[in-house]
N, C-alpha and C positions, 0 to 999 in steps of 0.2 A: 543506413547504419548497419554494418554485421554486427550478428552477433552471432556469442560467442557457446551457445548452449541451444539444441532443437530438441524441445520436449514435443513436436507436434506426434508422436509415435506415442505418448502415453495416454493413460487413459484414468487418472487418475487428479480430483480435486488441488489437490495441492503442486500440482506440476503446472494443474491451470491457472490458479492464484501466482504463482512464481513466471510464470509466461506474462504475465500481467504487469506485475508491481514488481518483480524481483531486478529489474536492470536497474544500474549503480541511479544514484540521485532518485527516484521516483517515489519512494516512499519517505524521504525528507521534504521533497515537493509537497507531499500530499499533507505530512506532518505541519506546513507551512503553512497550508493552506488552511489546517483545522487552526493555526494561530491568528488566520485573519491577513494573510497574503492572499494579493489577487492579481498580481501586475508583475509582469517579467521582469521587470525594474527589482521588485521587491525581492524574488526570488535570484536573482543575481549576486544583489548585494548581500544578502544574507548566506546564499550557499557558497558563492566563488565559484558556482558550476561554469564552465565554458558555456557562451551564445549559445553556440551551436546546437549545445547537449541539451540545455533548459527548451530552446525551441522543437527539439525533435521530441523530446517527456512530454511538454503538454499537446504535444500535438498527437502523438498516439494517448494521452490520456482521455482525451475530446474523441478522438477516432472511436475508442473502446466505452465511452460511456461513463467515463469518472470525472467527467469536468466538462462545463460548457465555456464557449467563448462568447462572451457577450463584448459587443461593441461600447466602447465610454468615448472615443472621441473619432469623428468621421475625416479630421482634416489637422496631422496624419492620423490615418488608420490604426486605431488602437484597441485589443480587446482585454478585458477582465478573465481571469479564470476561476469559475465558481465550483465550487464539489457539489454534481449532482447527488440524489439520494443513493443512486448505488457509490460512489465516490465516499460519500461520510459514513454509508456502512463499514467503513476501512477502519473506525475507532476505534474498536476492540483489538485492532489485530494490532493496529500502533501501541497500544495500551500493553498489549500480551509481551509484543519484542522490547519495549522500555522498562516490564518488570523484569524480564528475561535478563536485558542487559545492565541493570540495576544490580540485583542478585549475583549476579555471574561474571560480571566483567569488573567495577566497581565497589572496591572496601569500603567501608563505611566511612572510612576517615579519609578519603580521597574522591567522596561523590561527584557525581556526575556536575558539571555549572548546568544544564537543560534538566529541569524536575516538571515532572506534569503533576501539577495537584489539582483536588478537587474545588472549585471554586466558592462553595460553599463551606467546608469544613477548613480547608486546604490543608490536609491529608493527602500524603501521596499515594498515586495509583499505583498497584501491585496485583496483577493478577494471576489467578490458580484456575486451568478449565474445570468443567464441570461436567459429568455427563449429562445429558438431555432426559436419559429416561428414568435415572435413580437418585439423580441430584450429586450424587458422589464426589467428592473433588479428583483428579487425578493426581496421586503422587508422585513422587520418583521413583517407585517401584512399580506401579500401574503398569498394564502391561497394552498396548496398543496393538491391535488384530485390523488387518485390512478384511474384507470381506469382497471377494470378486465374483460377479454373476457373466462375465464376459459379453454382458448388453450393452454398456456403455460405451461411446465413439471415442475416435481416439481426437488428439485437440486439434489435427486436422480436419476432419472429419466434420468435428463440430464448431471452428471457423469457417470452411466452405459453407455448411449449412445457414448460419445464420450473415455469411457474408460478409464477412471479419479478414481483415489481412495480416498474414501473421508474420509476416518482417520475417 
């Protein structure tokens, strides 16, 4: 499958996240999968993705470590796709782009039909970062500083290494 964008020259986290999760469907798959889909069936019906595209997502998602295929039926061949633990680390960030797209894309009077609430309260998720080291929330004025030491590989560099294919 080409695509359409080679971040393998950068050298920077969020190029690598977006090499990752950022081709169209993958991060509604993975959203699907935090709803309790586990069967290409499920995720067809629900997304309208083309065969082709849903089989090539979990296949590099299983490849890269965010999903296992488990067998459910030997005759035919059939597997489940489960979010390993680095796969359900991916919460937060769904959580971050549905307040994102909450706020920013959606009036209030014309909300979103998909709301992710809290299960417990059910309150809806909205989320604000936070720095790590002062607690600080970031605002909209906050101002975002890269910091480059020029040690770090670039994301070819660090797919050869750990023997990663990088489509």
């Amino acid at each position: 499958m080409g695509r359409s964008a080679d971040y393998s020259g950068e050298r920077c986290a969020i190029a690598a996240a977006i090499d990752i999760v950022g081709e169209p469907w993958t991060l509604l798959i993975v959203r699907n999968a935090f709803l309790g889909h586990s069967r290409f069936e499920q995720w067809q019906k629900s997304l309208g993705v083309a065969r082709n595209v849903l089989a090539a997502r979990l296949k590099r998602l299983v490849a890269l470590g965010l999903m296992q295929a488990v067998v459910y039926s030997e005759r035919p061949l059939r597997h489940e796709y489960v979010l390993t633990e680095k796969g359900r680390s991916l919460k937060g960030v769904l959580v971050a782009l549905y307040g994102w797209g909450r706020q920013h894309v959606y009036d209030d009077d014309d909300g979103p039909f998909f709301e992710l609430v809290h299960d417990d309260c059910k309150g809806l998720f909205i989320t604000q970062p936070k720095c790590e080291a002062c607690g600080e929330m970031i605002g909209e004025h906050s101002v975002l500083k890269a910091r480059e030491d020029g040690r770090g590989m670039t994301l070819s560099e660090l797919y050869a290494r750990k023997g990663m294919a990088v489509d």
